[in-house]
Structure formats: structure tokens, C-alpha cells
C-alpha positions as CSV (number, residue, x, y, z in Angstrom):
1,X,54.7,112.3,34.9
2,X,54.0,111.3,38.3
3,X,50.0,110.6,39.4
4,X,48.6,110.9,42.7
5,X,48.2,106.7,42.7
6,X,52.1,106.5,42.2
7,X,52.3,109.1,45.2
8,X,50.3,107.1,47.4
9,X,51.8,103.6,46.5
10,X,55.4,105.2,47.1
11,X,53.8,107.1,50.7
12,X,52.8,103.1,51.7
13,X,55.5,101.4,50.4
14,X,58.1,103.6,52.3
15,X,59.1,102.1,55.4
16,X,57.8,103.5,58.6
17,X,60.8,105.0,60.5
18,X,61.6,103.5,64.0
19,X,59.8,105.2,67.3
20,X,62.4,107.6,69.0
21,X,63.6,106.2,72.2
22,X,64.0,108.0,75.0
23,X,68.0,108.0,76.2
24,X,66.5,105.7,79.3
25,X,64.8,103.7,76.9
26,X,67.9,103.2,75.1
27,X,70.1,102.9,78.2
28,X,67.7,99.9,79.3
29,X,68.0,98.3,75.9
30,X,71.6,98.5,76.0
31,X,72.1,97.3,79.3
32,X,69.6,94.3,78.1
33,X,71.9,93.4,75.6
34,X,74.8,93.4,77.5
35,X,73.3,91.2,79.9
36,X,72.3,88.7,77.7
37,X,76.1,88.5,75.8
38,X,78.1,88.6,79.5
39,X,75.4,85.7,80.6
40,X,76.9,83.3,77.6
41,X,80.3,83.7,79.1
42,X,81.9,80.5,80.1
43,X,84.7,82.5,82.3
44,X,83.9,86.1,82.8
45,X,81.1,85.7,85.3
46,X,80.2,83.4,88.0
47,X,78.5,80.2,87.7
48,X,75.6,81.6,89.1
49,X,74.9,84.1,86.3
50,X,75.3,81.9,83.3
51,X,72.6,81.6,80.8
52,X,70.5,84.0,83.2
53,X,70.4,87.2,81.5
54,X,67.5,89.1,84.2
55,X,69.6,87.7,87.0
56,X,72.8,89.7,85.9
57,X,70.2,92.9,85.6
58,X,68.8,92.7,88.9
59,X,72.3,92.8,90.5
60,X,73.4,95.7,88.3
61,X,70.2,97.3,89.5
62,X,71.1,96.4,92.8
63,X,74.6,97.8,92.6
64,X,73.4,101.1,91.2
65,X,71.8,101.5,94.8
66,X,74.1,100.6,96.3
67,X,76.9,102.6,94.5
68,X,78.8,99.7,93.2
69,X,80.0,99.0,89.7
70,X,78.4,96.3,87.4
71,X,81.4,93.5,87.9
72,X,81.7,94.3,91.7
73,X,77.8,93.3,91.2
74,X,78.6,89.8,90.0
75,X,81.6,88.7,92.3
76,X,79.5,89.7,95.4
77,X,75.6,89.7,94.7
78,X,73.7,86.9,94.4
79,X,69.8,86.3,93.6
80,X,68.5,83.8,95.9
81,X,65.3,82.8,95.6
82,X,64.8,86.0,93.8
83,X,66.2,87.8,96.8
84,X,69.6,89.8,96.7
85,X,72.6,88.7,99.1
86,X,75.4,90.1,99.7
87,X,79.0,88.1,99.9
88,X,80.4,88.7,103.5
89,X,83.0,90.2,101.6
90,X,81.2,93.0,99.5
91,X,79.3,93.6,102.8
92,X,82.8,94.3,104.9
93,X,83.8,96.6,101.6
94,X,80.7,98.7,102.3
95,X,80.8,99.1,105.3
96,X,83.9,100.2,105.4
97,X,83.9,102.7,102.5
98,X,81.7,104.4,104.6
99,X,83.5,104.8,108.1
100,X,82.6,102.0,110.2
101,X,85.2,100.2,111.8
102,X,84.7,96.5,112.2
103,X,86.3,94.0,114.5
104,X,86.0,90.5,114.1
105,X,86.9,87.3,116.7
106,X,86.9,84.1,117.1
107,X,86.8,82.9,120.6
108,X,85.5,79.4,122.9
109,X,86.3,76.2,122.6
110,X,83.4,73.1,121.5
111,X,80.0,73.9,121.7
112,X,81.3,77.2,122.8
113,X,83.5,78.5,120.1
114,X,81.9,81.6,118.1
115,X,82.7,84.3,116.4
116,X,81.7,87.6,117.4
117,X,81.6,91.0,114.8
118,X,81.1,94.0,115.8
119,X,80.7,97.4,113.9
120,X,81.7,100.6,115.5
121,X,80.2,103.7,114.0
122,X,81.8,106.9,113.2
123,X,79.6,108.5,116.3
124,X,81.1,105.3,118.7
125,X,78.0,103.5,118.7
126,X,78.6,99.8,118.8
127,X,77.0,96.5,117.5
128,X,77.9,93.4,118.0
129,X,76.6,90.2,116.9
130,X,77.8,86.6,117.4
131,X,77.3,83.1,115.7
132,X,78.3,80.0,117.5
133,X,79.0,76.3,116.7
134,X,75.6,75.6,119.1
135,X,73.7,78.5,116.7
136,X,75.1,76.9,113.3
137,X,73.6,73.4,114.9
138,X,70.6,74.2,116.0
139,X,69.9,75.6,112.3
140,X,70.7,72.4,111.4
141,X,73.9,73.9,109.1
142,X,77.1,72.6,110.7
143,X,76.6,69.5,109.1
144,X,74.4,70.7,106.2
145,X,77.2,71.4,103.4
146,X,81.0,70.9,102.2
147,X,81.5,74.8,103.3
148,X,80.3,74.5,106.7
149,X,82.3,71.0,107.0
150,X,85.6,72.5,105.4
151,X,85.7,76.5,106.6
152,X,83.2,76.0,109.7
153,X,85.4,79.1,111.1
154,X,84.8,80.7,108.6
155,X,81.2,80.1,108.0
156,X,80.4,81.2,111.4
157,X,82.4,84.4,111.0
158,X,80.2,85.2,107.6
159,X,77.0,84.7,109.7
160,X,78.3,86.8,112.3
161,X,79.7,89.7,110.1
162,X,75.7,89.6,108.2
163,X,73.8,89.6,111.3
164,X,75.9,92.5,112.6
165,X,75.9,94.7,109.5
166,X,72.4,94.3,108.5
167,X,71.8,95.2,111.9
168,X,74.3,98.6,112.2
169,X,74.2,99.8,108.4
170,X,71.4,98.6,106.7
171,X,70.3,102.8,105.3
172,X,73.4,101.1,103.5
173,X,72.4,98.2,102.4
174,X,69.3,98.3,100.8
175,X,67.4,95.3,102.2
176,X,70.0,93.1,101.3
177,X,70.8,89.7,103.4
178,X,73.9,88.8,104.2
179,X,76.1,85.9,103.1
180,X,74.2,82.6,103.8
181,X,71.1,83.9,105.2
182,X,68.9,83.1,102.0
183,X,70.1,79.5,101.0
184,X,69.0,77.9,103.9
185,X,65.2,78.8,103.7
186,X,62.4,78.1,101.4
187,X,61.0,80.9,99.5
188,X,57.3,81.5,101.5
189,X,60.0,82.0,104.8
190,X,61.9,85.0,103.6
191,X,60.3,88.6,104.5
192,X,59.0,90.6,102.2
């Protein structure tokens, strides 16, 4: 025969049953957890994202804006100083997924040489913005790295290719910075 003390001790002995999650709640927790277990990957991600689980989620939120899938989130966003950038790359990619045309040069000699981008919109409007060897010096980068030393054409051309397409699609891009553009400055100089 059962009492009302055995009913009670079995009511407070029985385990309280977990809250119900809403499905965003649970999508959130899910996506946690597969942040942290890609973030102790020694080869699946870039250096950058190892051991930094909240990094891997900001670009994956990131991404989501910008309609991009999670691993085209690591090869070509970075957090920089807690700021998203773009790889020149990934930036050219969305651009161009979305009808603008893009023409990149390289032209001058010396001081002089530069490379020019220029993004031509599906309505013929043009942009085009240029990076020189005299730009890249005077902010104090030509000389500042292995990259700029090694691929200075290339560098340039990055620089070029962010100014320009921050400039013609940024509805786009979400506030993001281009490749580079981050790196180079302390945290109190980046806009907010």
C-alpha cells in the first residue's frame, strides 16, 4: 500500500525533465558545438580559426548575410581585431555572382606602377579605384611584411580590388573590409 509520503518522496526524487528548446535555440546549440569540434581541427580549417570556437561562429554568421556557405566562410573571412574581412578573392566571387563585371590592371613603371580595379555595374555605372607602389609606401606597407616583399603586385592589386568593391557593392557586402585593410591598424582606428 502506497502512502501519500511515498508519493511525495517518488514526485521529488523524479528527475525534472529538461526545458523545451525552441528549434533556434537548438539550431544555436548545434551550431555551437560544431564550432567548437571543427576549431580542434589540425587540417580542416585555417590557422586562424584553430582553438577559437566564437571566431568560426561570427564568420558563419557573417556568411549567412552574406549568402555564403559555412566553409566558404572560413577560406575567405577573417576576424580581425574583431572586425570581419573579406579575402580579395571571396570579394571578386561576390561581386560577380551578382552581375558586376570587374576589370583589373596593372600599369606604370617605379614609383608609378599601380594597379587599377574597376567594377562596372549591370546599369553601366563605373568605379574605379587604384593602389600604387607610392600609396603602399606612404602606408608604410611595401616594406612592412614577407607578402608585400614577395607578391608586391599582387598586394597592390588586393588593395585596389577592396577599395573599389567596398566602394561599388557594399548593399553586398555587409560592412565588411576588404583584404588587408584591417591588419595594418590598431583597434581604436577602425570605424565603427
Amino acid at each position: 500500500m502506497t502512502t501519500e509520503d511515498d508519493t511525495d518522496e517518488a514526485r521529488q526524487a523524479a528527475p525534472t525533465p529538461a526545458p523545451v528548446l525552441s528549434e533556434a535555440e537548438t539550431e544555436w546549440r548545434l551550431e555551437e558545438r560544431r564550432a567548437l569540434a571543427l576549431s580542434k581541427s589540425q587540417n580542416a580549417i585555417p590557422k586562424n580559426y584553430q582553438g577559437r570556437p566564437a571566431d568560426i561562429l561570427a564568420a558563419w554568421a557573417m556568411a549567412h548575410e552574406l549568402g555564403l556557405s559555412p566553409m566558404a566562410a572560413l577560406r575567405g573571412i577573417f576576424v580581425v581585431n574583431g572586425k570581419p574581412q573579406l579575402s580579395g578573392d571571396l570579394l571578386l566571387s561576390i561581386a560577380k555572382a551578382n552581375g558586376v563585371r570587374v576589370v583589373e590592371v596593372f600599369d606604370g613603371d617605379g614609383e608609378e606602377f599601380h594597379a587599377s580595379c574597376t567594377a562596372i555595374m549591370r546599369d553601366g555605372e563605373e568605379i574605379t579605384r587604384t593602389f600604387s607602389v607610392e600609396d603602399a609606401k606612404q602606408a608604410q606597407l611595401w616594406e612592412s611584411g614577407d607578402a608585400w616583399k614577395k607578391y608586391g603586385k599582387r598586394m597592390l592589386l588586393m588593395r585596389a580590388r577592396g577599395f573599389c568593391l567596398r566602394d561599388a557593392i557594399p548593399h553586398l557586402l555587409s560592412g565588411c573590409y576588404g583584404p588587408g585593410e584591417i591588419i595594418d591598424v590598431t583597434p581604436h582606428e577602425i570605424e565603427p
